[in-house]
Each structure stands twice: as structure tokens, then as C-alpha cells.
N, C-alpha and C positions, 0 to 999 in steps of 0.2 A: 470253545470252552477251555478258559485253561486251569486245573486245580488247584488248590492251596496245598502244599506238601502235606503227604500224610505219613507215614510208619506203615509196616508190614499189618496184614489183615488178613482175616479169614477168609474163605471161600466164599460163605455166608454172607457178610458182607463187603465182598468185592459185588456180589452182585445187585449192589444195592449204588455201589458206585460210580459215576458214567466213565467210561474209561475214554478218558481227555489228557493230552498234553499236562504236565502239571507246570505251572507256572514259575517254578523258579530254572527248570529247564532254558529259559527264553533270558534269563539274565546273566551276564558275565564276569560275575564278582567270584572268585574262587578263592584265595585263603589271603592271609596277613603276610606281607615281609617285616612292617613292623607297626609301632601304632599309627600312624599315619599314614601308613602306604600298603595296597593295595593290588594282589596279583589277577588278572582275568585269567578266563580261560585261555586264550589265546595269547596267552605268557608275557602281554605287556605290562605296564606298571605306573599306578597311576595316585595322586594323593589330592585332595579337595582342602581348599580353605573358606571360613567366609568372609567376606567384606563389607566392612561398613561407608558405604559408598555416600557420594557428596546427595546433599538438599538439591534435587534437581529445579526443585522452585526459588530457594532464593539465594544457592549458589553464584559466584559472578559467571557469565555468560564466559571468560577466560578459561576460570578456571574448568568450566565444562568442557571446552574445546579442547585445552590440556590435557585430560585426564584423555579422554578419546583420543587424540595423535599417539600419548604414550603409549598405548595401547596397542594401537596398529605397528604402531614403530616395533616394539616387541616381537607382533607375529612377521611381520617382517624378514625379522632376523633370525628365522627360524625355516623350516623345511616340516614335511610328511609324515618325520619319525613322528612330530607330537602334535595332538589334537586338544583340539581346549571346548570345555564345556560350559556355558554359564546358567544357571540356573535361577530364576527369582519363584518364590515361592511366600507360602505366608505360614506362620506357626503361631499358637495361642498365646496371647501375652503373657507372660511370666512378671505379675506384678512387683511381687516380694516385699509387700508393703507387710510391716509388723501390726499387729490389732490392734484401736483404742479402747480400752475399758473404761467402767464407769457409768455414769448415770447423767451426765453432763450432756452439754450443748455438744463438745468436741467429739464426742461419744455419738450423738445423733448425726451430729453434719457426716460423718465417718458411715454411719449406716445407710442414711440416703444417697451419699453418693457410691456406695459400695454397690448399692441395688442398681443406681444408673449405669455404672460400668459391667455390672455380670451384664444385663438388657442388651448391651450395644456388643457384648459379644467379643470383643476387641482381639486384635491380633496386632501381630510387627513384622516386618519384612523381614526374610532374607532371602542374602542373596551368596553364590556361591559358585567360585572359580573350580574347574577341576582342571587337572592339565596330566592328559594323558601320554607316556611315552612307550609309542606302538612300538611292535614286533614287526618288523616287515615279513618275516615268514611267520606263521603263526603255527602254535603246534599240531603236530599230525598225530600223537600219539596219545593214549586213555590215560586222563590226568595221574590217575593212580599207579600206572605203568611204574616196570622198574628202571626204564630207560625215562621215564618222565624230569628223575630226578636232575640226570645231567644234563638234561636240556635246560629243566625250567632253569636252574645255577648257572647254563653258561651266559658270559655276559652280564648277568644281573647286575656284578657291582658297578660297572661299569655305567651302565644305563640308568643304573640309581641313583646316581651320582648327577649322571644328567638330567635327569629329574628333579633333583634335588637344587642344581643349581638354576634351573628356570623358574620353579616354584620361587627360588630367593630373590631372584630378580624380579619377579612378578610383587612380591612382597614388600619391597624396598623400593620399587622404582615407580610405583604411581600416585603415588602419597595419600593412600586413603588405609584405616586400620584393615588388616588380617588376621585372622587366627585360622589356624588351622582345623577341622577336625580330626577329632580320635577315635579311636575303636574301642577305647578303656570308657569313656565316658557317655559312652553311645551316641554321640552326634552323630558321627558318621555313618554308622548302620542305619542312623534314626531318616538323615537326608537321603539317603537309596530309598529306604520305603517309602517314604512322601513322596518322590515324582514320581512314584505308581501311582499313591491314592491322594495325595494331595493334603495329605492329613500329618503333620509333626510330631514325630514323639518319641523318645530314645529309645535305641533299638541296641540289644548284647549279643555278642559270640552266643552259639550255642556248644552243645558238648560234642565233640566229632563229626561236627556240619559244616557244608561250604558257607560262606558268605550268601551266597545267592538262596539256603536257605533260610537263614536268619532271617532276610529281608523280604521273604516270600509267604507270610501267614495269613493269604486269603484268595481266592478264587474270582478269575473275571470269567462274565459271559460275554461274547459282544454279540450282536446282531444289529447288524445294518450299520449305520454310522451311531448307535449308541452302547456306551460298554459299561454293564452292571455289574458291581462287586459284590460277592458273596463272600461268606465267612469269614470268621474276626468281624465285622461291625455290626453294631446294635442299630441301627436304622439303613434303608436301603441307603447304593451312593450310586450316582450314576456321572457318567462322563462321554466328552464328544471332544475328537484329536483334529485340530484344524493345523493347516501349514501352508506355506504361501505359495503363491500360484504364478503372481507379479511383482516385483521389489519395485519401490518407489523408484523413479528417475532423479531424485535428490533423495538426499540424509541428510539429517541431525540430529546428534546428541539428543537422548530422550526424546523420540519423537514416538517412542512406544510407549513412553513409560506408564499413560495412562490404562494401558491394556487391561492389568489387573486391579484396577480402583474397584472396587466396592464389589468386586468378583472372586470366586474360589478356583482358580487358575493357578496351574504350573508352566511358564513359560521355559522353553527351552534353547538354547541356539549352543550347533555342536561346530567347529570350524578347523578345520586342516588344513593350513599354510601349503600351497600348492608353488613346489620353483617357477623361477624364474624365467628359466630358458623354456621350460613346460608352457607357460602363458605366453611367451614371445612366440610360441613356435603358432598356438593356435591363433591367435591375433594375427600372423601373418598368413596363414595359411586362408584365415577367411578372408584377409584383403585381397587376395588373390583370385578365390573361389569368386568373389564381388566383382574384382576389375574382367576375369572372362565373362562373366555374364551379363557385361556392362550394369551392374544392380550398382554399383559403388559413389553415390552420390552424396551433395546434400549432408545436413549432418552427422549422419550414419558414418561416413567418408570421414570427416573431422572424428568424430566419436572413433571408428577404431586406429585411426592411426596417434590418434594423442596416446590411448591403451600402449601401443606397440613403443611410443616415444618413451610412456613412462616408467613401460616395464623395463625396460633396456637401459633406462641411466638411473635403476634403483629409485624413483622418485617412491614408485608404490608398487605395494604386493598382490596378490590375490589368493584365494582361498574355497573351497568348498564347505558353505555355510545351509545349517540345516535352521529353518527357525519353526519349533512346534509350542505350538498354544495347546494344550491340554486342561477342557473349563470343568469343572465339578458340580452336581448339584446335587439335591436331598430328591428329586424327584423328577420327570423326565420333562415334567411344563416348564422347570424352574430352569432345567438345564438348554430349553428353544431356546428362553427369555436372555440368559445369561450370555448364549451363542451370538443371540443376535448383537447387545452390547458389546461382544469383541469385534465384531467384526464392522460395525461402526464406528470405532474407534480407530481400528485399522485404518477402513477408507479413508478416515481425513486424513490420514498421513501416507494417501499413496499408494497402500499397500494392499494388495488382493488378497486374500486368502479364499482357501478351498476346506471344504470339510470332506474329511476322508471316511472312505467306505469300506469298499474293498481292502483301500490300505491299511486302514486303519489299525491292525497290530502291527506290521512291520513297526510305520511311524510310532506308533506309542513304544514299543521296546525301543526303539531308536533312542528314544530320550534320554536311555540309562547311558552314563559314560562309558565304553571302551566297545558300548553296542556300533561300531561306525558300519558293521556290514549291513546292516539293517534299515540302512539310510535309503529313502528315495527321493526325496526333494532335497538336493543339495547342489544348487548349480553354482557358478563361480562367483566370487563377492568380491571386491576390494575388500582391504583389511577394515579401510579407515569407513566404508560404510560398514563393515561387521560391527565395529566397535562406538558405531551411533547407533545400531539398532539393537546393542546388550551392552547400551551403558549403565555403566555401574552407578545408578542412582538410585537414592531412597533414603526416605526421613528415618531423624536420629528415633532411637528404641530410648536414651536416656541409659546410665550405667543403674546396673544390677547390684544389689544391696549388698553381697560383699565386698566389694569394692569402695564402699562410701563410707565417710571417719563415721557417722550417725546409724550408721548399717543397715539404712535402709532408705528408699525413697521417702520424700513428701508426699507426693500423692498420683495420683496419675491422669494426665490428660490425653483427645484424642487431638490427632495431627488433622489438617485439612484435608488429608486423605486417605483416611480414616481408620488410619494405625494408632496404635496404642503410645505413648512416650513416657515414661518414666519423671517424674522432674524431681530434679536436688537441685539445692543450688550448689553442693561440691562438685567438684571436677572429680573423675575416679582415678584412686590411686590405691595403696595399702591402706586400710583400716586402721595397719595397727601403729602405724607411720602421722608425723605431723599432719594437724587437719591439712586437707588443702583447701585452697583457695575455695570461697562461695559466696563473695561480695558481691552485691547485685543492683543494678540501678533498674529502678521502674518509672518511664516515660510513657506518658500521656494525656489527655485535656480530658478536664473535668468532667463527669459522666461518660466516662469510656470504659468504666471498667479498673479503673487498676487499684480503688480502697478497698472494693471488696474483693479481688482475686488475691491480697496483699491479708486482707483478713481473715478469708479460708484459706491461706497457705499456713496462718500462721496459728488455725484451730487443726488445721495437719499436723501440725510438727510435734503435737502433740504425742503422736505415735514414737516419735524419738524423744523423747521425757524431757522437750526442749523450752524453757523459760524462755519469754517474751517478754521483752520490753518497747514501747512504743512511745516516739514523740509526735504527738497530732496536731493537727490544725483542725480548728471551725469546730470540733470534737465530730469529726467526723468516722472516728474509729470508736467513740463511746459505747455506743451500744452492741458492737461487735465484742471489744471487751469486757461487759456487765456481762454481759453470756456465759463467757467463758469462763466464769467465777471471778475475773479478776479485780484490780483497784485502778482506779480513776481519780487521777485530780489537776489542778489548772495552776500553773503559775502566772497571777494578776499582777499586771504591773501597779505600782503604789503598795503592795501588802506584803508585810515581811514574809520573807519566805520560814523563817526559821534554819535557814542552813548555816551549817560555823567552817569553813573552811579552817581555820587556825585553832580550831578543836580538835580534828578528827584525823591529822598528822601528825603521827609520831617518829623517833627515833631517825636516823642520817636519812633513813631513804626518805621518809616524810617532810623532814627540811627541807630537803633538796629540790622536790617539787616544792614546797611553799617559795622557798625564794623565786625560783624559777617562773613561779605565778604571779607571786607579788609584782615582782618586777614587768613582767608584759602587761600587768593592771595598771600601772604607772604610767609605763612610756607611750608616746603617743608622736606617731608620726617620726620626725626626725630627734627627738626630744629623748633620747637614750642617758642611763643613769653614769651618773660620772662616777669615777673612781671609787671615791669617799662615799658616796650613796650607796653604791654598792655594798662598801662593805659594812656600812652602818646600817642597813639591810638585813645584812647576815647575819648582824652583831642582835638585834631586833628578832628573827626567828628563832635563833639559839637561845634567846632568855623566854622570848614563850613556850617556845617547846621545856622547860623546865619550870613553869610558871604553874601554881594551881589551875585548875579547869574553869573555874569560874573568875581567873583573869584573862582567860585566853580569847578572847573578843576583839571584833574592830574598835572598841570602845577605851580598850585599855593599850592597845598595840602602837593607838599614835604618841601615848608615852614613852615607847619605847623610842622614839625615834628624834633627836633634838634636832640644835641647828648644828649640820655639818658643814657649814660655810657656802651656803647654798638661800640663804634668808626663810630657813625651813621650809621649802619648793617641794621635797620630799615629803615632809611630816603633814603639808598642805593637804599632798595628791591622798594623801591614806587617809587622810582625816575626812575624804568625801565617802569614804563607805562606812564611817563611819557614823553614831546614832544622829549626831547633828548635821550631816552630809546629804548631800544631793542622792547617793545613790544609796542610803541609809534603809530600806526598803529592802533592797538585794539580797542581802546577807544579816537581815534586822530579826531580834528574835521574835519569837510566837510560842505557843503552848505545845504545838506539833510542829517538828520539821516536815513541809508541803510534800516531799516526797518521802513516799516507804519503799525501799527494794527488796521487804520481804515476800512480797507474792510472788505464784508461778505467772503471774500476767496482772502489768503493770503499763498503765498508758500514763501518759504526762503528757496534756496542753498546751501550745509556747504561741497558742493564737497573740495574746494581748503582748510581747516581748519581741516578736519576730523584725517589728521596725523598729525596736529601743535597741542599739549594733551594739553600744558600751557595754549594758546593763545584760544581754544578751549573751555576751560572750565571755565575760562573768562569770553568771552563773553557770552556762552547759560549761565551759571548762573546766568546773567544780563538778559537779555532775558526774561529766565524762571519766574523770579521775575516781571519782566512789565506785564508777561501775568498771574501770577498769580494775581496781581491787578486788571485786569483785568476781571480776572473771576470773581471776587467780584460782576458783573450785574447778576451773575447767569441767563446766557442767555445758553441756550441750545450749545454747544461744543466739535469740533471732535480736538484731536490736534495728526497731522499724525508726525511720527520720524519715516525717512528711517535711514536703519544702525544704528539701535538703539543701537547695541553688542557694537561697539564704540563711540558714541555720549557719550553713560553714561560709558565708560573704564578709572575710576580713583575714588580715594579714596573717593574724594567730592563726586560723584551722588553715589555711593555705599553708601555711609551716608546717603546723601541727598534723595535720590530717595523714600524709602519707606513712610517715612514722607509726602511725597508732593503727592505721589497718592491719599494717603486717604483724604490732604484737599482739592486736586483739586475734587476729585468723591463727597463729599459734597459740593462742588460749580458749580456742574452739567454739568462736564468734563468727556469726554469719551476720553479716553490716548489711544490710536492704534501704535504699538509697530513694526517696519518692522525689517527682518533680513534673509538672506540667508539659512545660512546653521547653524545647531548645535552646531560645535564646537567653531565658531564665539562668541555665547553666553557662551558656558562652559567658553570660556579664558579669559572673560571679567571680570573686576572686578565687575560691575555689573549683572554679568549670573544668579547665583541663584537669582533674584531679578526679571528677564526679563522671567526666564523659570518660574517662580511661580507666572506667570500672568493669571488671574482666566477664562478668555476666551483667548481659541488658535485656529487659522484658518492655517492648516498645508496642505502645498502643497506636493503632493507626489515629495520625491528625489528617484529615482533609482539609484542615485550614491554615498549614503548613507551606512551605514549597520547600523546594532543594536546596537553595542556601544555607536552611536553617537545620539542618542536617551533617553540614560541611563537619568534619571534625570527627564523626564516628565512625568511618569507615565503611559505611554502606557500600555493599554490591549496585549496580543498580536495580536484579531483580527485589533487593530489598526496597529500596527505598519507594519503586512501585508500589509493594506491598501498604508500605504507612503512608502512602501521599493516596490513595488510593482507595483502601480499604473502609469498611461500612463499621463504623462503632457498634450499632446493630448488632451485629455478625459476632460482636462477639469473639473475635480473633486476636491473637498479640506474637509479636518475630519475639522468638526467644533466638537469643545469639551467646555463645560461648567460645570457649578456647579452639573447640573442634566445629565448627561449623556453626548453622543458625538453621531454623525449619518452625513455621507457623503453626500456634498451639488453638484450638478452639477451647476457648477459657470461658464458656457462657456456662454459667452457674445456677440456670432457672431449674433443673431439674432439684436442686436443695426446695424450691418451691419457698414456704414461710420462711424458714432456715437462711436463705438468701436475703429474705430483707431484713432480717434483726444482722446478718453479715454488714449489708449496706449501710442502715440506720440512718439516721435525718429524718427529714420532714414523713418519708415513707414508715418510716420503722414506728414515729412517734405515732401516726392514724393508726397504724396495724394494732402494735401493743402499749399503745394509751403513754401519756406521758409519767404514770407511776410506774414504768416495768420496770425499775431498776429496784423498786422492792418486793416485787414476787418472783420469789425462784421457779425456774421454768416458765419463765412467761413468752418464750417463744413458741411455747406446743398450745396455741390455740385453734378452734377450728375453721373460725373466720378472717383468720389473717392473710 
């Protein structure tokens, strides 16, 4: 039994108390040198960071092996002063999603999936380097002693230093994020008490306490190989300490990593670089002990003399490695159940473990860092298997709301293995700094998922007070946005639109785009305006820009335009958008111009215009220009384009396109890029420009292969994933700037909510083909 620290007591009740070991006795954390570093008892010093380690699933198989060499290579170069601790553990997801209010659709889908996500309980990895720098003699003397003092100071700066600069290299040399924790913000108190209990939660200095009692606010019993917590938690917890017995005869990278899938597990592995001449010596001494007892055959024979070759021309190191699995449960069936799950997970990978009995406090203290005298399974490792069996793997958590220009996620999904992820489509950077980047393209074949995950993204954003605008096809986004209160409507080819490009620009800047439009309306192919056109052009804008408004028309503008010695070629081309013109229709008046961009959600139809390319691009170029004026509020903005491969297929958006993303993403526009299949994009003239969009949501195609993929940069654990993956399932590779890691995006849990998302022929049976005139007509009960 060990006790949860108490205070001074009476007589009275000392004998009410068992007199046991109290628990924080057993741990080695003794005061601060500063915020990040850490004194033990035994006067070493030591500082913890955590790392955001690679996608172990769809990482490239390179960059996995990299990341593990680096690592070895590291301890390597290192010796006994210092011990490294890795820890993977899980803590409760910290959503930081802001609330939707309201009485609306966005407001419900927000609720039901709110109830989905508490249910599933969700959590996120971490994982965490500590790098211990031991005392070879350790103190002899009572901390408090007044000879303590010059002990604990001699050397310190010295060794802190050392410390400090292995930690840096550790930090910078294996190219995955680190932060440190601190003791001001309680991570670090908070990570000591989690791999006692398993449990996450910031933990503070207290007032004239060691470390080791801050982190010590509750009492274990153990008996037998099971150990129950008492005090400090509101429901029983119980725990069983397993550690291995036989290391695999091979490693690889992640070959653990499923240990803690779907389990409440603190994995451990503590490892002290052991020299060189230390290993050469016992590697020769057993060859020896082998060749007198003639035992030295066979591959044992090859096996220690490669050992002795490699330790002797520095190829590789070795180390004494502790690996402890520490499983959790609410109850002691739950904790069999869960025993047994690790340790079948173990065996495919080779590896024996033993569940500890007797041992089992040593080992469980063991787990704590700078605890190394407490270690009893710790036999010698290679580095570079140390560093496959505590790779640093684990899916992305997604950035945390202050960090994101919107200040907060979208929404949140679970990972395939079944962590929590955060999703924005910004990259995280300052808040208070230019948006960043959150362009995204979403890839996949029809019925897989990506209108309506594109739909609830975009009744999410709602929570960031984010305006929506949508160009659909088939109106397959219709009833998603009727929902959301929004405005719908189609531009039909043959019917004026009512828009006036040569109305609605004014003053230099407004010229200057009008010419600059006119003229790409004009030129066609190799067919560029000569001299004189040009300026007879300009001559042309500048009188309508000061013309009454009700001259300012295609109708009146090819007046402006005579013969400039060209057999009026120019005053021809203009005269087709205008009322007697072929493409008179385009820009022809009406009683309402077709599109309004006064609503917070706004969809626009471009089904019947998508194969008219003229007349097509046209109008979006007009369009595209009202809404970039528009962006000028810098008001938070989703702007969706289905069939994007063709919307931008012609010379203009291929010009045009790269230009306008980076000032739309500085005007706090987030561009969402839709498109079926691959090769859609390859043929477009705009392709390279849509597949080099810095965030991709790829829906698995099994009707794909690998060619049609060429171009994106796929690992190849990715591209398994989408040549591979079940539509069904539900799943989609989100890929970013920092890596990539599989979302489950299945949205049945919204229940009704999901098919008024969907809408079509499903939505029309559910809520009848009038639901676009009853408000709330997705809360019915037989839908």
C-alpha cells in the first residue's frame, strides 16, 4: 500500500490510518532548476518535451526509417551520463471548438454531432521525449542538509548545459515538431502524474512541496499483479504492469504502435546508451566463453561476431532498454479484457511480454524518469531497435484554436485510430498575423462522400461567423443550403443573366480591370489586340466610366468603339455580347441580377454553362471580380467550386488563378476546390495549379490505379489507402503542409440531419419535393 501524501494528524486519527509507505516517497522529482528542468533526488537533471510524431500509417515508409536511424544515430553518440525516456500516453481531447447558437439547421447538425463526439469519449495522443542527465555518484546526504547545498550547485551549470544542448539536438535533428513542457503551465507536473494513473491533467507547484508531492495526490493498493487507486478519483481505476520477457529477433518502425489502439495504456521504454568498449568487451568475452565449450556454432556464431564487428567500427550502439506497458481499466474484467488485447498485439510482432507480480512496483515506479535504479527488465538493445520499438509515431491532433486566423476549429473528426483531430483548413500560425494558407481541394468519385462532408464543413464554419458561398453542379448542394437559411439560384444558358460588368466599375481601379477584361473577352487564341485597339479600348472604358448609368451597357459600349483601321474587327468582337450578339444572353438585362451576395449562404448552379467555355468564363470572371470586392470586408469565408477541373479549363484561370488565391487567402478566404477523379485535373489547363493546392481531402477511388495519381505526391502508404479503401468506410487522407493521417468522415450519426446535408433524389423522398417552403423541414420524424 502506498499512501496519497497527507499533512500532520492527530493521534486520533493516525489510527484510523494504515501506516504505509506514502507514495510520493517512491518518486524522484525533487524541486525546479527552472521552468523546464527538473532536479531528482539523486541530483541529476532532467527536462521533457512532446512531439508531434509522423502518421505512422500513411507516412512514406522513407521517411519512417529516417526518423528511427536519426534517432539511434543520436544515442549513439552519446554514453551512461544520460538516459532517455519515451512515453506514449493518451489525454482527453481538448476540442476548443466555439458554440453555434441559434435555432437553425447549423445550430442542430452542431448539437447532434456535439452528442456524437462526448459518446465516443475521444482523446489524442501524446507522446513524450524526456532526456535524462544522470549523476554518476548520486547524493548521499538529506536533501535539506546544509552540505546539500554545495553539492546539489557543484557542476550543475555545467551539466545543464549538457542537457540543454542534447535536448537541442534532439529538437532540431529529427524533423518532427517539439515543444517543451513547463512547470508554469502545468504540462509537466500534469505528464509525471499520468504515467502513475494514466489519466491527463495539469498539475501546479504546490507551496513548500517537493515535486514528487505535487504529483502524488492519491494512493495505490496492489495485490497480486493488479494495482488499485484510491484517492483523488471519483470512480474505482485499476491497473496491471506488463514488461517484456523476449524482444523480437527483428524490428521495425511501428511495429508497436498498435499497442495502445482502442486501450487506456501508458507505454514506457527508458534506455541508457551503454559504451562501446563496455559491449565489445561482453560480445567477446561470450565468444570466448562459446568457443571453450565448443557451443559456438551456426548462427549464434555469425550473430555474435557481426555484434563484436559492429560494435568496434561504430556501425551500431547498444543500450539498456526498459519497455513497460502499464494498461488501465474502470474495473478488474475490463482490465483481463484489455491485458489480453495487449499482449496479442505484442505477439504478432514477436514480442513476449510477462505480466508482473511480485515485480510489479519496482516496474511501475520504474516508469517515472530518473527512477533508473528501479529498473529490472532492462537487458541490452541496439539503439536502432530501441528506436523502432519507441517510434515516435502518431496521428496529427489538428492545431488548437489559438493558433488558427478563425480562432477556432471547424469541427472535429476521429482518426482511424481512434483519436480525436481537430480539422481547419488553416495551417497554424499567429492569429493575429495574415490568414494563412487554407486552400483545399476535395478529391473523389461520386457517392463517396465528399458533397456532403464539403456541406457539413460548411454548416460548421458557421461557428467562426464564416459566409459561404457555393458553385454547384446537378444542384447537388441545394438542399444543404435551403437549410442553412440560405439563397439558391441557377444560371441557364440562353437567359439573361442581368449582370452589368460596365456598370459596376468605377473610378482607375475599376477601369483597369474593365479593360484588362474586356480585352481577354476579345482575344482569342493567337488573335491579340493590336496597338490601336488597344488604345481605342481604353479610349472606350474611360468615356463609359463617365457616361450616365443607363448608358453604361454592352448595348451602348459598341458605340464607343469605331473603325480603328482594323475593318471594325474590334467593335465586331464587342458587339457579340451585346443585345443583337450571339452571346447577348450573358450579360443581357433582367428584372433581377441572377445572383444576390447579400446572404450568409449563397449557392450558385453553373450545371447548364459548364461546357459553354466562352460564355463560361465570361461570366465567373465577372463574378469572381464582385466577390473579390467583396472580400475586401475581410469577413471570415468558405468559397466552395464543384467541378473545379472545368470551371477554371482555359487560358484565363490558368493565368488568372494563381494570382487570385494568394490575394483572396490575404483577404481571409478559404478557396475548397471539388473534382471527381484525377485525370479530370491532369486535362484541365488549370491541373497543375488545382493538384498543387496545399491542402487535399482525397476520397478513396477503387476504380483508379496509380498512374492517375502521378502528380500529387503520394507516399505509397497513401496511395494504398485511396487505391484501396472501401467508400463504405467512410474514410478520406487529409494531407497538409505537415504531414497527412486518415479521417473517418462518416456522418450517419447526424442521422435525418445527414440527408437534407446530402440532398437529391434521397432528401427529395425524406422531405417531400416542397421543403424548400417549410422552415425546419428537416426535423421530421419519419425521415
Amino acid at each position: 500500500m502506498f499512501n496519497a501524501k497527507i499533512g500532520p494528524i492527530s493521534e486520533r486519527a493516525q489510527a484510523h490510518v494504515p501506516k504505509s509507505t506514502q507514495f510520493y516517497a517512491e518518486m524522484p522529482y525533487a524541486l525546479e532548476v527552472d521552468d523546464h528542468t527538473v532536479r531528482t533526488r539523486d541530483n541529476a537533471l532532467m527536462m521533457s518535451f512532446e512531439i508531434q510524431g509522423l502518421d505512422g500509417i500513411t507516412a512514406s515508409d522513407r521517411d519512417i526509417l529516417d526518423l528511427a536511424k536519426n534517432v539511434a544515430s543520436i544515442m549513439d553518440g552519446l554514453d551512461d551520463r544520460f538516459t532517455f525516456y519515451v512515453h506514449r500516453l493518451m489525454r482527453p481531447a481538448a476540442f476548443g471548438l466555439k458554440p453555434i447558437y441559434g435555432d437553425g439547421f447549423a445550430h442542430d447538425v452542431e448539437t447532434a454531432w456535439r452528442s456524437h463526439l462526448s459518446g465516443r469519449n475521444l482523446r489524442e495522443f501524446m507522446l513524450v521525449l524526456t532526456v535524462v542527465r544522470n549523476k554518476r555518484v548520486p547524493l548521499k546526504v538529506p536533501l535539506f542538509a546544509r552540505a546539500a547545498k554545495r553539492l546539489l550547485d557543484r557542476n550543475t551549470a555545467e551539466r545543464l548545459s549538457e542537457l540543454r544542448e542534447v535536448v537541442s539536438i534532439l529538437e532540431t535533428s529529427l524533423g518532427v515538431k517539439a515543444k517543451r513542457l513547463r512547470i508554469s503551465d502545468g504540462t509537466l507536473l500534469g505528464f509525471y502524474s499520468a504515467i502513475s494513473t494514466g489519466l491527463y491533467r495539469p498539475e501546479y507547484r504546490g507551496l513548500h512541496t517537493l515535486i514528487a508531492e505535487d504529483v502524488s495526490l492519491f494512493s495505490v493498493h496492489i495485490k497480486g499483479s493488479v494495482a488499485e487507486f484510491r484517492d483523488g478519483f471519483d470512480v474505482p481505476r485499476f491497473a496491471a504492469v506488463l514488461s517484456v520477457w523476449r524482444n523480437a529477433n527483428q524490428t521495425w518502425p511501428g511495429m508497436l504502435d498498435a499497442l495502445d489502439t482502442g486501450t487506456d495504456t501508458v507505454i514506457s521504454h527508458a534506455y541508457t546508451p551503454v559504451s562501446m568498449t563496455k559491449v565489445s568487451e561482453l560480445a567477446k568475452r561470450r565468444i570466448q566463453q562459446m568457443e571453450a565449450a565448443g557451443d559456438l556454432v551456426g548462427s549464434i556464431a555469425d550473430d555474435l561476431r557481426q555484434t563484436y564487428d559492429d560494435v568496434e567500427s561504430g556501425r551500431c550502439g547498444f543500450g539498456e532498454h526498459q519497455l513497460t506497458i502499464t494498461v488501465f481499466a474502470d474495473n478488474e474484467a475490463a482490465l483481463e479484457e484489455r491485458v489480453s488485447q495487449v499482449r496479442s498485439v505484442a505477439e504478432q510482432a514477436k514480442v513476449k511480454l510477462v505480466r508482473c507480480d511480485d515485480t510489479l512496483a519496482a516496474t511501475y515506479f520504474a516508469t517515472h524518469p530518473g527512477n533508473q535504479d528501479y529498473q529490472i527488465w532492462n537487458p541490452l538493445t541496439k539503439s536502432i531497435n530501441f528506436a523502432d520499438m519507441a517510434s515516435f509515431h502518431m496521428t496529427k491532433a489538428g492545431a488548437v484554436a489559438d493558433e488558427l486566423p478563425w480562432r477556432t476549429p471547424i469541427t472535429v473528426f476521429q482518426t482511424v485510430t481512434g483519436a480525436a483531430h481537430r480539422f481547419s483548413f488553416h495551417a497554424p500560425g499567429d492569429p493575429n498575423a495574415e490568414p494563412t494558407i487554407g486552400h483545399t481541394l476535395f478529391l473523389g468519385p461520386s457517392g463517396g462522400g465528399k458533397s456532403s462532408t464539403v456541406a457539413f464543413l460548411a454548416a460548421q464554419s458557421q461557428r467562426a461567423g464564416a459566409r459561404v458561398i457555393l458553385f454547384d453542379k446537378d444542384q447537388a448542394l441545394r438542399m444543404a443550403i435551403t437549410a442553412m437559411g440560405g439563397r439558391y439560384t441557377a444560371i441557364r444558358a440562353g437567359q439573361p443573366t442581368g449582370l452589368n460588368p460596365l456598370l459596376t466599375e468605377r473610378g482607375p481601379r475599376g477601369e483597369a480591370w474593365q479593360m484588362d477584361w474586356l480585352a481577354r473577352l476579345v482575344e482569342r487564341g493567337e488573335d491579340k489586340l493590336s496597338p490601336h485597339q488597344a488604345e481605342a479600348l481604353k479610349s472606350a472604358v474611360r468615356q463609359n466610366g463617365q457616361a450616365p448609368d443607363e448608358l453604361r451597357t454592352f448595348a451602348h459600349f459598341g458605340d464607343l468603339i469605331g473603325d480603328v483601321g482594323d475593318n471594325r474587327a474590334l467593335a465586331m468582337k464587342l458587339a457579340e455580347w451585346g443585345p443583337e450578339g450571339r452571346y447577348n444572353w450573358v450579360f443581357g438585362e433582367a428584372d433581377q441580377p441572377v445572383i444576390d451576395l447579400s446572404a450568409n449562404v449563397t449557392g450558385i448552379d453553373l450545371t447548364e454553362i459548364l461546357s459553354m467555355a466562352t460564355e463560361r468564363t465570361a461570366v465567373l470572371s465577372y463574378i469572381f471580380r464582385r466577390l473579390e470586392l467583396l472580400f475586401e470586408e475581410k469577413r471570415p469565408t468558405i468559397l466552395v467550386i464543384d467541378e473545379a477541373s472545368t470551371v477554371f479549363d482555359d487560358e484565363f484561370f490558368a493565368r488568372w488563378l494563381p494570382k487570385w488565391l494568394v490575394t483572396v487567402r490575404k483577404l481571409n478566404v478559404v478557396v475548397a476546390l471539388l473534382t471527381q477523379f484525377p485525370s479530370q485535373i491532369r486535362e484541365s489547363r488549370s491541373g497543375s495549379i488545382i493538384q498543387g493546392m496545399p491542402n487535399q481531402v482525397i476520397f478513396p477511388n477503387r476504380a483508379a490505379d496509380v498512374p492517375d495519381y502521378e502528380g500529387f505526391g503520394l507516399t505509397d502508404n497513401e496511395l494504398h489507402f485511396v487505391l484501396t479503401g472501401r467508400t463504405a468506410q467512410r474514410q478520406a487522407l487529409l494531407r497538409s503542409h505537415d504531414g497527412s493521417t486518415i479521417l473517418n468522415v462518416d456522418l450517419s450519426p447526424l442521422g435525418p440531419l445527414l440527408t437534407a446535408l446530402g440532398g437529391g433524389e434521397a432528401g427529395i423522398r425524406a422531405f417531400g419535393p416542397d421543403y424548400a417552403s417549410r422552415k425546419h423541414f428537416w426535423r421530421t420524424d419519419d425521415a
